[in-house]
N, CA, C and O of each residue as an XYZ file, in Angstrom:
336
protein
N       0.813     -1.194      0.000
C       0.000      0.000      0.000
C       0.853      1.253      0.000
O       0.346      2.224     -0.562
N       2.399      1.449      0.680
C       3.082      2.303      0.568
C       3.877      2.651     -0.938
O       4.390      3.710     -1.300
N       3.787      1.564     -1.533
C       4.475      1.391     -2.754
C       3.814      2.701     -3.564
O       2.628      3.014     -3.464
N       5.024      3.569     -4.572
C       4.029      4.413     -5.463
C       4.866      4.607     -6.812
O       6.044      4.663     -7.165
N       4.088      4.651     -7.147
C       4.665      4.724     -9.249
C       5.338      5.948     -9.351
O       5.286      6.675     -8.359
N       6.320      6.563    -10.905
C       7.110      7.482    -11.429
C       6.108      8.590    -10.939
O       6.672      9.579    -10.469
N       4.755      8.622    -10.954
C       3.600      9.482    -10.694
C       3.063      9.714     -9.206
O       2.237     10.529     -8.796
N       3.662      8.917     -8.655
C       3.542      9.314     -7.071
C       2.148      8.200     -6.792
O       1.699      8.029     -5.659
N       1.692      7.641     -7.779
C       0.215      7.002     -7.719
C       0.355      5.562     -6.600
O       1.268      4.737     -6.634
N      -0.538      5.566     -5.877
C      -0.317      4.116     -4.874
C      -1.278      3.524     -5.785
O      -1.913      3.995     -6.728
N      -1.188      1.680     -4.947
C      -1.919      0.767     -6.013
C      -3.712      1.412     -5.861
O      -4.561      1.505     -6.747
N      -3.792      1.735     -4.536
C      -5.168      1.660     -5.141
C      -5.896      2.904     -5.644
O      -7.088      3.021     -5.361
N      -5.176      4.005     -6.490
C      -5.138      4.922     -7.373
C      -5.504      4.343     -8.375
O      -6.616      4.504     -8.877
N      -4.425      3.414     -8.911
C      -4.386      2.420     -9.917
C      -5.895      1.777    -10.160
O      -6.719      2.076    -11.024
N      -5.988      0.606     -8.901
C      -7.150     -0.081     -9.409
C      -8.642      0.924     -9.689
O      -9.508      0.674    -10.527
N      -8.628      1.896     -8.891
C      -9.876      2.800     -8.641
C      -9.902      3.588    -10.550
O     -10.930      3.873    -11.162
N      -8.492      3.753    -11.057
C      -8.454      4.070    -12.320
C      -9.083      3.085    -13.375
O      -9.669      3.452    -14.393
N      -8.868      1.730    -12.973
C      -9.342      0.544    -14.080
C     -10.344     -0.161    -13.803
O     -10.819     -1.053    -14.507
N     -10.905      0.391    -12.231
C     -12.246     -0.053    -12.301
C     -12.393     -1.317    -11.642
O     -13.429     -1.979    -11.694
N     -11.007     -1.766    -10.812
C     -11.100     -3.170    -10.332
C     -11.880     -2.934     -9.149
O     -11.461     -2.118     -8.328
N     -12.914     -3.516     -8.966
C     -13.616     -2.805     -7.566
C     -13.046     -3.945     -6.969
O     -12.375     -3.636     -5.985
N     -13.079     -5.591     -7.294
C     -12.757     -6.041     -5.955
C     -11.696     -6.201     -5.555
O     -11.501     -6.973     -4.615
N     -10.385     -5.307     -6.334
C      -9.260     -5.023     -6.094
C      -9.082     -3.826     -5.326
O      -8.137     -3.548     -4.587
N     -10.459     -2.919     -5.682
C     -10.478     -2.092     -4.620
C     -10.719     -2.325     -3.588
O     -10.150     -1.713     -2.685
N     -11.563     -3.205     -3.348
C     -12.661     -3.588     -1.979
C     -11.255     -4.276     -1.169
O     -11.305     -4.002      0.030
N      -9.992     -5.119     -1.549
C      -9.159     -5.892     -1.025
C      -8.272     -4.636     -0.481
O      -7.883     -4.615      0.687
N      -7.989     -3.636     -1.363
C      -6.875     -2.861     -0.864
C      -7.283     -2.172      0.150
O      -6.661     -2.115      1.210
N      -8.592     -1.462     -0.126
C      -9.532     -0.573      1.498
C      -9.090     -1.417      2.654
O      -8.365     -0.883      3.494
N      -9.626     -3.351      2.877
C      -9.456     -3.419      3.738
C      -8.257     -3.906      4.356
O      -8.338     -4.625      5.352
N      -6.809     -3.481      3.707
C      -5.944     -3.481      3.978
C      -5.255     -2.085      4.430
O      -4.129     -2.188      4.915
N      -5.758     -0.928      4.330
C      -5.464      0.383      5.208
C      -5.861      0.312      6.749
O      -5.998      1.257      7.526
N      -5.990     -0.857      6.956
C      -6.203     -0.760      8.700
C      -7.713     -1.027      9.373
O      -8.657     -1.060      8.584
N      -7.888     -1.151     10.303
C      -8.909     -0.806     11.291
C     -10.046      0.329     11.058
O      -9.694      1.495     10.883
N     -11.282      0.001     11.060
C     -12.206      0.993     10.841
C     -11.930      2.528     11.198
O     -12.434      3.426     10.523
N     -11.243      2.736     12.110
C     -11.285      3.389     12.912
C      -9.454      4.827     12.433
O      -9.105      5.985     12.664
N      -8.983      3.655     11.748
C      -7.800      4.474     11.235
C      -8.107      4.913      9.801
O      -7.699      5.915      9.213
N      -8.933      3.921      9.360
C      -9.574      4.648      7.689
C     -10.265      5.657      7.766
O      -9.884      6.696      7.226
N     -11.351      5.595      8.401
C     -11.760      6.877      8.525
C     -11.009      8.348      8.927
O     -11.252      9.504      8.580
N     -10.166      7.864      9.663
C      -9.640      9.192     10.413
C      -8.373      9.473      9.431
O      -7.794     10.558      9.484
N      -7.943      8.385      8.479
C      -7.134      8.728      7.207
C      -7.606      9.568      6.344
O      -8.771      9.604      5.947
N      -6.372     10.551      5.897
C      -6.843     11.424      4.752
C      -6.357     10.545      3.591
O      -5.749      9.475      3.554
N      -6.998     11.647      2.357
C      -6.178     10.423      1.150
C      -5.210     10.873      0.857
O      -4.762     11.958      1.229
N      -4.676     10.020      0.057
C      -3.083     10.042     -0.381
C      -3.487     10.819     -1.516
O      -4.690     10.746     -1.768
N      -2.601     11.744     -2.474
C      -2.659     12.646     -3.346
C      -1.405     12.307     -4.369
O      -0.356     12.054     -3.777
N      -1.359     12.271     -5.577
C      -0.200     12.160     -6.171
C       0.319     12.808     -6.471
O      -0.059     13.768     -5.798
N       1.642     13.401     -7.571
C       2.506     14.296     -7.361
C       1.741     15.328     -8.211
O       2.056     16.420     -7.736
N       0.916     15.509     -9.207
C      -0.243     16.129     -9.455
C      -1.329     17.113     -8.325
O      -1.722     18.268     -8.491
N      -1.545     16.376     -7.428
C      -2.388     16.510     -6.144
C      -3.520     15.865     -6.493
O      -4.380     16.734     -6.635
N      -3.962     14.822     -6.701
C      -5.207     14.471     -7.000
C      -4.947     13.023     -6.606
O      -3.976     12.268     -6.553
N      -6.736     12.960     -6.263
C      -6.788     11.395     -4.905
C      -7.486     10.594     -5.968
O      -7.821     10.885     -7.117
N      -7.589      9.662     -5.356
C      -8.395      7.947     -6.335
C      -9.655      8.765     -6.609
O     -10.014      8.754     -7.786
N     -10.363      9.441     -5.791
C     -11.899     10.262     -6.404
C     -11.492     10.690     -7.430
O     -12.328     10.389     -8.282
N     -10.565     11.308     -7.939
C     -10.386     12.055     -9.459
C     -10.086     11.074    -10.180
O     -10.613     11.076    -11.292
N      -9.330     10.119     -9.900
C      -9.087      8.576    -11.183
C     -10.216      8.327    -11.664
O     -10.411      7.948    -12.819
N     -10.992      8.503    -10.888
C     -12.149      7.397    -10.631
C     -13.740      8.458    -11.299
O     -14.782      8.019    -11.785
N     -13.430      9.531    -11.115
C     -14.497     10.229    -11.932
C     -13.879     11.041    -12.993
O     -14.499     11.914    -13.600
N     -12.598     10.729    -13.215
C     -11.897     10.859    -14.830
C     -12.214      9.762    -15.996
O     -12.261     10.027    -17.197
N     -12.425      8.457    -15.399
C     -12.901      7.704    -16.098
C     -14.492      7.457    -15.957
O     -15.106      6.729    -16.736
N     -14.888      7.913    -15.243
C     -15.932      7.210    -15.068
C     -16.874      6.221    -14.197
O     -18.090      6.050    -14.119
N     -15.598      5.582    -13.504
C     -15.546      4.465    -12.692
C     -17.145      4.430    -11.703
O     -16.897      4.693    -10.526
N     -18.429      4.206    -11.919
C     -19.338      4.368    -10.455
C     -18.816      3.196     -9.837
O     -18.431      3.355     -8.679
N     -18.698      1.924    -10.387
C     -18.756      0.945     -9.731
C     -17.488      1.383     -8.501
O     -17.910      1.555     -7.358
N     -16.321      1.516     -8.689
C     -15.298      1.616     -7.884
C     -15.795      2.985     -6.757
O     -15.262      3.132     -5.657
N     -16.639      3.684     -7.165
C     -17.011      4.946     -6.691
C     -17.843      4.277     -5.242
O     -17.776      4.451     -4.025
N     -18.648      3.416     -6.207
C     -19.816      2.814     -5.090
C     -19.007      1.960     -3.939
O     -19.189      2.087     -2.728
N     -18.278      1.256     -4.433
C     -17.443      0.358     -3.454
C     -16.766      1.704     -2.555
O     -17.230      2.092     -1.482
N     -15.922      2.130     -3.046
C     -15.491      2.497     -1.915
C     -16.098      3.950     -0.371
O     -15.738      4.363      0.732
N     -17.125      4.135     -1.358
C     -18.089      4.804     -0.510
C     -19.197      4.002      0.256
O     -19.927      4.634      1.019
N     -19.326      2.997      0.143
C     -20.375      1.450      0.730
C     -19.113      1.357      1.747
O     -19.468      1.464      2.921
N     -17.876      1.202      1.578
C     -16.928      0.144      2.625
C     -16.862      1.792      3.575
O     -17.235      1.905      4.743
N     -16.432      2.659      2.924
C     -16.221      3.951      4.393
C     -17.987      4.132      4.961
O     -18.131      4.651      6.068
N     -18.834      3.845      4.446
C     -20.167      4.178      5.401
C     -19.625      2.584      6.404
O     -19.135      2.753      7.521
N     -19.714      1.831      6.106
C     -19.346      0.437      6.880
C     -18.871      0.944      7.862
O     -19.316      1.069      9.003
N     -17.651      1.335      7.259
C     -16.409      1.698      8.522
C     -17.027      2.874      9.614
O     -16.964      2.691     10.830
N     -17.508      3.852      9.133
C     -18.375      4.949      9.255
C     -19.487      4.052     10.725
O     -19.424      4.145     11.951
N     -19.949      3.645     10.256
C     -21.060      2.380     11.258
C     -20.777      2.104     12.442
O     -21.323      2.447     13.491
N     -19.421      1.125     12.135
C     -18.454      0.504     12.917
C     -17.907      1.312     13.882
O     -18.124      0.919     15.028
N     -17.212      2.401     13.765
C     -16.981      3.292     14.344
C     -17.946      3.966     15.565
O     -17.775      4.011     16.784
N     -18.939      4.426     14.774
C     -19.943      4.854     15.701
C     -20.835      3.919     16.566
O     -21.588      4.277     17.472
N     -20.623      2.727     16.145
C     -21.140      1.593     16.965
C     -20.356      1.686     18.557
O     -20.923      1.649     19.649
N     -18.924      1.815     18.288
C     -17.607      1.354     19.337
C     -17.790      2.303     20.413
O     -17.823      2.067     21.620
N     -17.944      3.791     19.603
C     -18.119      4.509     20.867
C     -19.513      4.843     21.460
O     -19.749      5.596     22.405
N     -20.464      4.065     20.643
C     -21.684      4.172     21.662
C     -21.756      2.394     22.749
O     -22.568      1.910     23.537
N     -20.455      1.969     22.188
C     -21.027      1.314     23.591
C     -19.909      1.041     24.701
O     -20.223      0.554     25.788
């Protein structure tokens, strides 16, 4: 996940660019604990632009939907922990 291309791009820049959602869905839940994703900002490439711009440069909803479905999840999860 730290790894980044001539472009500063991490992998899941990449997949969110080609639309792999369940390459997306694998890499999300490899940034950690509900609780550190959320409170993560995104990574930006040497451009300044995050996987949301890959991802509505092409087009991508599906990758759009995934990864906005897994942060409400996390989103959930979160607010579950500290209400109890």
């Amino acid at each position: 996940m730290l790894q980044r291309d001539a472009g500063g791009r991490t992998p899941i820049d990449l997949a969110c660019h080609m639309n792999y959602k369940n390459i997306t869905l694998f890499l999300l839940t490899k940034l950690g604990n509900p609780l550190e994703f959320v409170s993560k900002e995104l990574d930006s490439d040497e451009d300044g632009r995050t996987c949301f711009h890959h991802m509505s440069y092409k087009g991508n909803y599906e990758a759009v939907y995934t990864w906005l479905n897994y942060e409400r999840e996390c989103l959930k999860n979160v607010i579950a922990d500290d209400l109890a």
